[in-house]
C-alpha positions as CSV (number, residue, x, y, z in Angstrom):
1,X,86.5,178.3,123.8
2,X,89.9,176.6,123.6
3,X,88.7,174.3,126.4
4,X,85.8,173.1,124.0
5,X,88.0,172.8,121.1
6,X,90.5,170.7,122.0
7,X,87.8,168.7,124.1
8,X,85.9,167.5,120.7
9,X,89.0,167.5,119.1
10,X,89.8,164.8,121.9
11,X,86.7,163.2,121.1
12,X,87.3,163.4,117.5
13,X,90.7,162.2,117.7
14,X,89.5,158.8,120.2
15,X,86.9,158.0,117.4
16,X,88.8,158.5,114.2
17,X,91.6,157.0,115.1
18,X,90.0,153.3,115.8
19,X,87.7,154.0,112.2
20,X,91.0,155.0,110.2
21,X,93.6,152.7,111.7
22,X,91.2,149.8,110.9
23,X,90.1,151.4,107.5
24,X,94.1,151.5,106.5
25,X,94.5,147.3,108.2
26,X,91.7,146.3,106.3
27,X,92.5,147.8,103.3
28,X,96.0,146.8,103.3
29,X,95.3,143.0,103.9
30,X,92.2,143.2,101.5
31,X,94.8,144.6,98.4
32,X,96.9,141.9,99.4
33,X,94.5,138.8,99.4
34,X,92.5,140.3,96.4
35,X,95.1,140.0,94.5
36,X,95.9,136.4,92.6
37,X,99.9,136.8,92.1
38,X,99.4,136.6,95.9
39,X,98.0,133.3,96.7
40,X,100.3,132.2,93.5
41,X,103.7,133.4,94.6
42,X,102.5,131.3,98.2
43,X,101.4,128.6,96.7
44,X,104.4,128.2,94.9
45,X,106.9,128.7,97.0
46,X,105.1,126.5,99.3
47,X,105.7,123.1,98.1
48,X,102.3,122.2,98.2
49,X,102.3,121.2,94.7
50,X,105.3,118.6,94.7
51,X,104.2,117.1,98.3
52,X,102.1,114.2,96.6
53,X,104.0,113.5,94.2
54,X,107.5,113.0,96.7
55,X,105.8,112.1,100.0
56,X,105.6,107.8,100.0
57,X,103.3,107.9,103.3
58,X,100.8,110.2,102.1
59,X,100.9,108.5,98.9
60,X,100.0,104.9,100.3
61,X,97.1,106.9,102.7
62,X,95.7,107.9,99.3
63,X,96.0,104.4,97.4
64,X,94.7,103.0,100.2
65,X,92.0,105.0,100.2
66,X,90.8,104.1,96.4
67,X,91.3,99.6,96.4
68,X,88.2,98.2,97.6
69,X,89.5,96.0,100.9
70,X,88.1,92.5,99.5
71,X,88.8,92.1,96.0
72,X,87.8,88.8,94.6
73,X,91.0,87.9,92.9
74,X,95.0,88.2,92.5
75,X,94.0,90.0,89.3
76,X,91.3,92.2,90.9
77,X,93.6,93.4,93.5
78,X,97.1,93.8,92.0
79,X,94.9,95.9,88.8
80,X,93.0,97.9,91.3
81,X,96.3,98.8,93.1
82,X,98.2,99.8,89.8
83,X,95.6,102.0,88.6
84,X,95.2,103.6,91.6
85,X,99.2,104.3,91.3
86,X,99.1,105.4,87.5
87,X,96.3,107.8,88.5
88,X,98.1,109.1,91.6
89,X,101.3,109.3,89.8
90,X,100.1,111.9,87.2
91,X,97.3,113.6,88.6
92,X,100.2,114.2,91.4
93,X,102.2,115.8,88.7
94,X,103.3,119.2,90.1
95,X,103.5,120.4,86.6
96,X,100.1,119.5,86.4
97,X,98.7,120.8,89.8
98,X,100.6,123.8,89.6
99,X,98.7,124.9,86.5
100,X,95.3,123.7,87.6
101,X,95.5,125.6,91.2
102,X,96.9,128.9,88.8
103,X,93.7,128.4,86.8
104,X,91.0,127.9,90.0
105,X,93.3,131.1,91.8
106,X,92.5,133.3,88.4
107,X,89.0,132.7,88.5
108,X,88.2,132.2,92.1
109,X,90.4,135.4,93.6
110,X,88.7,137.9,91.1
111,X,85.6,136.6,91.6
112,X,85.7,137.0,95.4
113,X,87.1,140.2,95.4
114,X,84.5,141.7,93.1
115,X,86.5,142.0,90.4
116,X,85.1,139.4,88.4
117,X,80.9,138.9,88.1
118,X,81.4,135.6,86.3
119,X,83.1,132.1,87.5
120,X,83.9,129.3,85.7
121,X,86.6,126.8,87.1
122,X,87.2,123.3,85.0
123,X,90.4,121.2,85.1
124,X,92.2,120.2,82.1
125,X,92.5,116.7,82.1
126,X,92.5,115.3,78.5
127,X,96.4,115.5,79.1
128,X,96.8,113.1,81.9
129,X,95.1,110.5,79.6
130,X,98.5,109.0,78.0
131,X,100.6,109.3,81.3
132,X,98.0,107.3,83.3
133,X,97.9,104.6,80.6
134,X,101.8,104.3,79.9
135,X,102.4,104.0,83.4
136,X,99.4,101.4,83.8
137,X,101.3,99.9,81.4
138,X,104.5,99.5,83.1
139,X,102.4,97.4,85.6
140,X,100.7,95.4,83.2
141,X,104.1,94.1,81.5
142,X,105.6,93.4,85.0
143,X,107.1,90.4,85.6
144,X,105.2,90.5,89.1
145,X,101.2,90.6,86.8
146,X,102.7,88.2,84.2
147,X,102.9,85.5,87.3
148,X,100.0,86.4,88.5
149,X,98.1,86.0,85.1
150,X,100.2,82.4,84.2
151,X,99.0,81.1,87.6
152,X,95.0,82.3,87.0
153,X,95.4,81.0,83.3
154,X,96.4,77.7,85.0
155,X,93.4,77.7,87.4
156,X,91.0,77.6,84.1
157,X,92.9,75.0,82.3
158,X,93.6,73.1,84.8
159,X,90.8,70.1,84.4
160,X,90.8,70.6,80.6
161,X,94.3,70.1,80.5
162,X,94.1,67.1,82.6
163,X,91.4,65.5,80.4
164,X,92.7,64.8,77.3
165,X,91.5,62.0,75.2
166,X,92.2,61.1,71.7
167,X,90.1,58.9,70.1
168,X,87.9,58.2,73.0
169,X,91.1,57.4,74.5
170,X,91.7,59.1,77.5
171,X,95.1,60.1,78.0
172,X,95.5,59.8,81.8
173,X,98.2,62.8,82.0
174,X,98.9,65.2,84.5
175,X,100.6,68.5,83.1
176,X,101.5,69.9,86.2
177,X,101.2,73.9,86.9
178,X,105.3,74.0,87.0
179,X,105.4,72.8,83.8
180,X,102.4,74.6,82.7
181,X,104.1,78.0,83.6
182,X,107.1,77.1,82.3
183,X,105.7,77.1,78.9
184,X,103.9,80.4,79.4
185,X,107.0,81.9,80.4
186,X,108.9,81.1,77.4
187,X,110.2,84.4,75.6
188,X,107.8,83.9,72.5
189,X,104.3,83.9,74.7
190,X,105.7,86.7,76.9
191,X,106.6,88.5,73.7
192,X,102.9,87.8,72.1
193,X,101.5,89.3,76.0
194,X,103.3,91.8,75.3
195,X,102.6,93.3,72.3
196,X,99.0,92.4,72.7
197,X,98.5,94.4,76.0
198,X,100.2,97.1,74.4
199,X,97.4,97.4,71.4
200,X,94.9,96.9,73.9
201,X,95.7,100.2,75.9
202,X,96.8,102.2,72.8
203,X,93.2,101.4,71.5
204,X,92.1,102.5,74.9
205,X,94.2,105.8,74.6
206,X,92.7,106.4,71.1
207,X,89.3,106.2,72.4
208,X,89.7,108.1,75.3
209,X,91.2,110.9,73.8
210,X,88.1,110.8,71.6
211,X,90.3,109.6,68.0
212,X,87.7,106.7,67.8
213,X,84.0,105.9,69.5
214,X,84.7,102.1,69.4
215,X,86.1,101.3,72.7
216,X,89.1,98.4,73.0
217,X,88.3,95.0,73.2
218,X,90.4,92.4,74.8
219,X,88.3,89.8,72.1
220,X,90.3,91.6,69.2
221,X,93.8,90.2,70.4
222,X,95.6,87.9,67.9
223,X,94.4,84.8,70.1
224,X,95.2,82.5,66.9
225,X,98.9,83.3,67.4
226,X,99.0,82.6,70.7
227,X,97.3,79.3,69.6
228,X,100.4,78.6,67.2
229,X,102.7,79.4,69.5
230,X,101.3,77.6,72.5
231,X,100.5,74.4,70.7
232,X,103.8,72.6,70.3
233,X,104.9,73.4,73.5
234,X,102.2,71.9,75.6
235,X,102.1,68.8,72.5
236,X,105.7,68.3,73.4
237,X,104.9,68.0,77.1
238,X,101.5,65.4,76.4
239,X,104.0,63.9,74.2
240,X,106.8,63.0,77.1
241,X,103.9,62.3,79.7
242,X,102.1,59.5,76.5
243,X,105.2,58.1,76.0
244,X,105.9,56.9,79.4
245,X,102.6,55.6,80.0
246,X,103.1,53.7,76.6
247,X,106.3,52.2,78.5
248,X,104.5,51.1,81.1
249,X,101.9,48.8,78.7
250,X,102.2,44.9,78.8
251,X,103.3,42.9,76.0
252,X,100.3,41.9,74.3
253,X,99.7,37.9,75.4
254,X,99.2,35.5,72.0
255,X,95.3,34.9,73.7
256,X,94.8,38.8,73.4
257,X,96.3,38.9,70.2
258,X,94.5,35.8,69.0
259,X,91.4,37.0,70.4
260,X,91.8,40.6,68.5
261,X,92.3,38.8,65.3
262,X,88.8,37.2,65.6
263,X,87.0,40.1,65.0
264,X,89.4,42.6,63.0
265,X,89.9,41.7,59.5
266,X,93.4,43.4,58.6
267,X,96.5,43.6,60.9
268,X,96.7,47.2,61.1
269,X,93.0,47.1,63.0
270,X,94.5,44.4,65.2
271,X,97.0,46.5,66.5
272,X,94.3,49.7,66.8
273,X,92.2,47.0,68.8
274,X,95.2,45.7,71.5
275,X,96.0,49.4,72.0
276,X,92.9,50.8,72.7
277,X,90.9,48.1,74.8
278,X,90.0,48.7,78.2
279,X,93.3,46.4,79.1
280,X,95.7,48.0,76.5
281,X,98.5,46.4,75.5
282,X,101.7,46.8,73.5
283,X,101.4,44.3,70.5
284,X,105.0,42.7,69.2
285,X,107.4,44.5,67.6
286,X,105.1,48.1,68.3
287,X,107.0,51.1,69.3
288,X,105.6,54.6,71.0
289,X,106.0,56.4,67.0
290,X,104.6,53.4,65.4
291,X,101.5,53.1,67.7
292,X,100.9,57.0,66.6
293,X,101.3,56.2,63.2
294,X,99.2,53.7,63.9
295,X,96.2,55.6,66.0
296,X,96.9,58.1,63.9
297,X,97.9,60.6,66.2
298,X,99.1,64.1,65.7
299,X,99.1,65.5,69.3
300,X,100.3,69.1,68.2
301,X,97.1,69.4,66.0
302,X,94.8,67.7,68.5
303,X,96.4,70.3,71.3
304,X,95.3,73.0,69.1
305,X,92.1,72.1,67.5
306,X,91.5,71.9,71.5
307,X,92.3,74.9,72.5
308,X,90.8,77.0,69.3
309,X,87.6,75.1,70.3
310,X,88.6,76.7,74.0
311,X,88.9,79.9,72.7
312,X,85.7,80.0,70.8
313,X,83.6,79.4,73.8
314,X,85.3,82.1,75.2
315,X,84.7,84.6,72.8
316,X,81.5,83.2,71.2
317,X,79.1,86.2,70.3
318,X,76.5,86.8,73.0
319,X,79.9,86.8,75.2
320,X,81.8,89.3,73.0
321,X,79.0,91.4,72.8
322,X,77.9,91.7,76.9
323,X,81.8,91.7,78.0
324,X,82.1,94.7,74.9
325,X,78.5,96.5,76.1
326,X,80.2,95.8,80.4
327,X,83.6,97.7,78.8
328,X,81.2,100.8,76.9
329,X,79.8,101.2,80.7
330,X,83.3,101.4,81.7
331,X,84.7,103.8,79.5
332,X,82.2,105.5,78.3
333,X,81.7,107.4,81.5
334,X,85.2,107.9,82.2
335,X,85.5,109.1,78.6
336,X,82.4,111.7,79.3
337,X,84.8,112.7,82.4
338,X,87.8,113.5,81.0
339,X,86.2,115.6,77.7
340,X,83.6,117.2,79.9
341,X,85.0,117.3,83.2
342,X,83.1,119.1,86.4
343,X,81.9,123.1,85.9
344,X,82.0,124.8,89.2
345,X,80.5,128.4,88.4
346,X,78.7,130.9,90.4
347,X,75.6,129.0,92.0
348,X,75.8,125.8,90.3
349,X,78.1,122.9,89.0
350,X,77.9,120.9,85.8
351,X,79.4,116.9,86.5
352,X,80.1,114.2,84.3
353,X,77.5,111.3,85.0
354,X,78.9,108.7,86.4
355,X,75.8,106.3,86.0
356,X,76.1,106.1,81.9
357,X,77.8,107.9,79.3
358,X,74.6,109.3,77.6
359,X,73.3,111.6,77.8
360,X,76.9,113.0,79.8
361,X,76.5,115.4,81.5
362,X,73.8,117.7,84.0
363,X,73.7,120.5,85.9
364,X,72.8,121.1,89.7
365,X,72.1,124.0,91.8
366,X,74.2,123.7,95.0
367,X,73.7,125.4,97.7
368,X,76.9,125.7,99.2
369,X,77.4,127.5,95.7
370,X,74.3,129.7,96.1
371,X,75.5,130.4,99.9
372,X,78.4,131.6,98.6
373,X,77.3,133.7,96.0
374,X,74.3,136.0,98.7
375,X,77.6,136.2,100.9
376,X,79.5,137.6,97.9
377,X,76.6,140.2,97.2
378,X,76.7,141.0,100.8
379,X,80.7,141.9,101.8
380,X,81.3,143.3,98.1
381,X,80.5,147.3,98.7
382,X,82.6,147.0,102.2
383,X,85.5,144.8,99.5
384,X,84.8,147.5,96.8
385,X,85.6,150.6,99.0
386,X,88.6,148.5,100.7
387,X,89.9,148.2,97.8
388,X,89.8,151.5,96.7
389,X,92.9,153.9,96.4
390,X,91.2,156.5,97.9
391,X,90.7,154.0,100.8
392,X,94.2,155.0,102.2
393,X,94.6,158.4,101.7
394,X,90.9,159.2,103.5
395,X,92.0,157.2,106.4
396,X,94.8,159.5,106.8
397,X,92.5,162.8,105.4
398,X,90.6,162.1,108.9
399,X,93.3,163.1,111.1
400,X,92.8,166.8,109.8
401,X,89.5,166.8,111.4
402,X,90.7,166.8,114.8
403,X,93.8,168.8,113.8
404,X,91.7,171.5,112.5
405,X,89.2,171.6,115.4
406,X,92.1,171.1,118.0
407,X,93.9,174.4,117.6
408,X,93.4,177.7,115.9
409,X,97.3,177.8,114.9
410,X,99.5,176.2,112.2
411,X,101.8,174.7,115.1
412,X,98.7,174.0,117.5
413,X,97.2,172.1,113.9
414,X,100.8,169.8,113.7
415,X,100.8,168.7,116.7
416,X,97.4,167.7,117.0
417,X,98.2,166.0,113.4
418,X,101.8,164.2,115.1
419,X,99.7,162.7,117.7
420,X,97.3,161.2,115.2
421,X,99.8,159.8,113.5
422,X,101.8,158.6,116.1
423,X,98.6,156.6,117.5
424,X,97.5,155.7,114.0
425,X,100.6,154.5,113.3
426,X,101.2,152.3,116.7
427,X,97.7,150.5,116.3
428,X,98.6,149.6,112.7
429,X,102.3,148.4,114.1
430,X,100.1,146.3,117.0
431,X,97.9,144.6,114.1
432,X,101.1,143.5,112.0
433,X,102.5,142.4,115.1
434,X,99.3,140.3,115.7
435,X,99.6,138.6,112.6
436,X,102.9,138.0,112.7
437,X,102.4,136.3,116.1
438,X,99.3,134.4,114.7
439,X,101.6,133.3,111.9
440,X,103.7,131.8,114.5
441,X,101.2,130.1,116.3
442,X,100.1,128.5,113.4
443,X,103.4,127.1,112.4
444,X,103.8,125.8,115.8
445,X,100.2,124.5,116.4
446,X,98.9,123.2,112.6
447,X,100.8,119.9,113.8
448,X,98.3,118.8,116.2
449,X,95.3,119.1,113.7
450,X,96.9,116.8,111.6
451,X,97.8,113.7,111.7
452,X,100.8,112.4,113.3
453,X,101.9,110.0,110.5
454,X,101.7,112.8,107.6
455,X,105.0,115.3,109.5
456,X,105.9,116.2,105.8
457,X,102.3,117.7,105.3
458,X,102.2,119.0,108.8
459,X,105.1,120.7,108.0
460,X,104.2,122.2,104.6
461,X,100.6,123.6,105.7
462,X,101.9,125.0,108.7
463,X,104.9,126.9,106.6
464,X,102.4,127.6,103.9
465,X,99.3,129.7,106.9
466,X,102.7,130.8,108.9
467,X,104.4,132.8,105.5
468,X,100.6,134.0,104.5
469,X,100.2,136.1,107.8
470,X,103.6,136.6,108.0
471,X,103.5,138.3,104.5
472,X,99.9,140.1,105.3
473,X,102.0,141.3,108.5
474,X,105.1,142.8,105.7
475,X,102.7,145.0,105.1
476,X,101.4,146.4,107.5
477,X,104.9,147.1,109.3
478,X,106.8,149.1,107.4
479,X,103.3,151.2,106.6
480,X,102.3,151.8,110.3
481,X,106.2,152.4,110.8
482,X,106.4,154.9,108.2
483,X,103.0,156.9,109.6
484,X,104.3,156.3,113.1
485,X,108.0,158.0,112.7
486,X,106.4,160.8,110.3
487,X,103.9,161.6,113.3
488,X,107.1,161.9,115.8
489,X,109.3,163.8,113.1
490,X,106.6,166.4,112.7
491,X,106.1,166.0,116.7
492,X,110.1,166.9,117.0
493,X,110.5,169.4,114.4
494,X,107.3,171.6,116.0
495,X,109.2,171.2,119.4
496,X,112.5,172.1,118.1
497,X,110.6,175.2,116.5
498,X,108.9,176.7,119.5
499,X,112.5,176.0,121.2
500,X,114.0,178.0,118.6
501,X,111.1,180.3,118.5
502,X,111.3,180.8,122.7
503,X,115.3,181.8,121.8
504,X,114.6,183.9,118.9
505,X,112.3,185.7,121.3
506,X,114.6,185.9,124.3
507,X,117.4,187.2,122.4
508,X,115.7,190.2,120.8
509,X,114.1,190.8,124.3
510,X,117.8,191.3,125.4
């Protein structure tokens, strides 16, 4: 009969301890990873979040990755570049990151773990708005974009520039693009760039965060002072370049002056008539500031009635009002994005359309999503019991089984128990050494599945997996260490009582 006993209790004991060692494992790591503080306290500690925002060569990978690789102009490219930088610059924010990835870890781990039915994970990103457009600011006001924008300014002025007439007369000049950028560079046109690229993105800012639904034009800048201030200068330069031309005129021969006086009745006309032929000449006694008096020149109001007349076929209405409806495209999207940005929840996400800002938004069904959600359904009674407080106590509640079929006797029923314990507690010790090895492995491996170039992200991931197992192995040490020397303390204190016993005995035999 004893035979029998301790033979199922064998059997017992070889089944039960596989079921309940792997019962406590599972239900250790699954308390662990179920819980968010968890992943947060990684996460963290990892330096994940800062990584963007302090490594240079992952950040040039990612700008890279956003500027087209032909853009059509200086302007194109150097604007593409800087808001890729303001973009990467804040949405890199670890502040930022930080309190996004706590937001998707509240929502996601609950949800997983079946303590949560519902999901709903959206970023905040209304307050990125005003860092992104100060620091595309800072590039705007560059010296490096000023240059840029003097020398594309010069490339559509160029022939006008170079055309002048007055009167019919053309002027023959050549205003160089030295002298050109010169006078754009003066401090009172930097000044007016200035202040009129600020307005322009602190419209921007207000219709972005929604304060107005009229989105910033670049036709509402105060072009009529840049007219004012632009005017004299480039006068003053057609004024130098006249003048020398003027000094370069023959004397008017007494044939040419005779032959004027033919056919213009007062002197005054005489002059106009030597001056402007197609043979000018410089008639006695005429200087450069009497031949303007005389043609009736003012150059700084010719320079800008020019250039207003410029401007307003720039900005003439059917103009204004495609480059304003080409902006609303722009924005209006991006605006849609930022107050309404993407919904992921259980089976389905809601996205900002990027094709036109009305109507804004739709939902889809993904199927990842949906994939997601039928394997939820299908581990969460296995999660539920895992995480259980019972789960650990019945793992350990087996080992009576075989204890009470093993022996008849209290000391018979301990040892049987010390055993189980012992072996329960060894193949808990063998998991948390797995992990910790596999945590090791990873930390020493993760390099080859990523890129060479990126060692600071290498290094971060592989410290980041290397600390989870390592952690997930924390607990399952000092657990299966605990169960393990309990099994050999009860193992040595039923010894040291049947040796005592076996003494006892002897000495009242004597």
């Amino acid at each position: 009969m004893n035979i029998l006993r301790r033979f199922i209790a064998i059997i017992l004991l070889l089944t039960l301890i596989p079921v309940s060692s792997s019962l406590a494992v599972s239900s250790l790591i699954v308390s662990e990873v179920s819980d968010p503080i968890f992943w947060k306290n990684h996460l963290h500690d990892s330096g994940l979040y800062s990584i963007l925002h302090t490594d240079q060569v992952l950040q040039d990978a990612v700008i890279e990755s956003l500027i087209s690789e032909e853009p059509s102009s200086d302007i194109e490219a150097f604007m593409e570049e800087a808001i890729a930088r303001a973009l990467l610059t804040n949405f890199s924010n670890p502040e930022w990151i930080e309190g996004t990835t706590v937001a998707v870890v509240d929502e996601a781990i609950p949800y997983l773990s079946g303590k949560s039915d519902s999901l709903t994970i959206q970023p905040e990103l209304t307050s990125r708005i005003a860092p992104v457009l100060n620091s595309l600011e800072e590039s705007l006001i560059s010296d490096e974009f000023y240059d840029i924008l003097l020398i594309e300014a010069w490339k559509a002025l160029e022939t006008d520039l170079s055309n002048l007439s007055i009167s019919g007369i053309p002027l023959q000049i050549s205003i160089t693009e030295k002298a050109f950028i010169a006078i754009l560079q003066s401090n009172e046109t930097r000044e007016w760039y200035i202040q009129t690229a600020t307005i322009l993105l602190d419209d921007m800012e207000a219709y972005l965060e929604d304060q107005t639904t009229v989105p910033p034009s670049p036709f509402d800048a105060p072009f009529e002072a840049l007219v004012i201030i632009l005017s004299p200068q480039i006068a003053t330069v057609i004024d130098t370049q006249v003048e020398r031309i003027f000094s370069f005129l023959p004397s008017c021969s007494l044939q040419e002056i005779v032959d004027a006086t033919a056919t213009n009745p007062s002197l005054e006309e005489v002059g106009i008539a030597l001056i402007t032929s197609t043979s000018p000449c410089v008639p006695p006694g005429i200087t450069y500031p009497m031949a303007k008096e005389l043609l009736n020149v003012d150059l700084e109001q010719h320079v800008s009635d020019l250039m207003s007349e410029m401007l307003s076929d720039v900005i003439q209405q059917d103009i204004r009002t495609d480059a304003e409806a080409e902006i609303l495209d722009i924005l209006g999207p991006i605006k849609c994005a930022i107050h309404n940005p993407p919904i992921v929840e259980a089976t389905a996400i809601t996205i900002p359309n990027t094709d036109t800002h009305s109507p804004c938004t739709s939902k889809m069904e993904l199927e990842p999503l949906q994939q997601l959600a039928k394997t939820r359904n299908a581990y969460l009674p296995a999660i539920t019991v895992l995480q259980s407080p019972f789960a650990l106590p019945i793992s350990l509640l087996l080992a009576l089984i075989p204890a009470v079929i093993g022996s008849p006797s209290l000391r018979g029923k301990l040892k049987w128990l010390s055993g189980f314990a012992i072996l329960y507690g060894t193949i808990i010790l063998a998991a948390g050494g797995a992990l910790w090895t596999l945590g090791s492995v990873v930390e020493e491996n993760i390099a080859t599945e990523i890129p060479q170039e990126y060692p600071t992200l290498s290094l971060v991931i592989s410290d980041f997996l290397g600390t989870v197992s390592h952690s997930l192995s924390g607990e399952l040490l000092p657990y299966g260490s605990l169960i393990g020397i309990s099994g050999i303390g009860v193992f040595v204190i039923v010894h040291l009582a049947r040796r005592r016993g076996s003494i006892n005995s002897s000495q009242t035999e004597q």
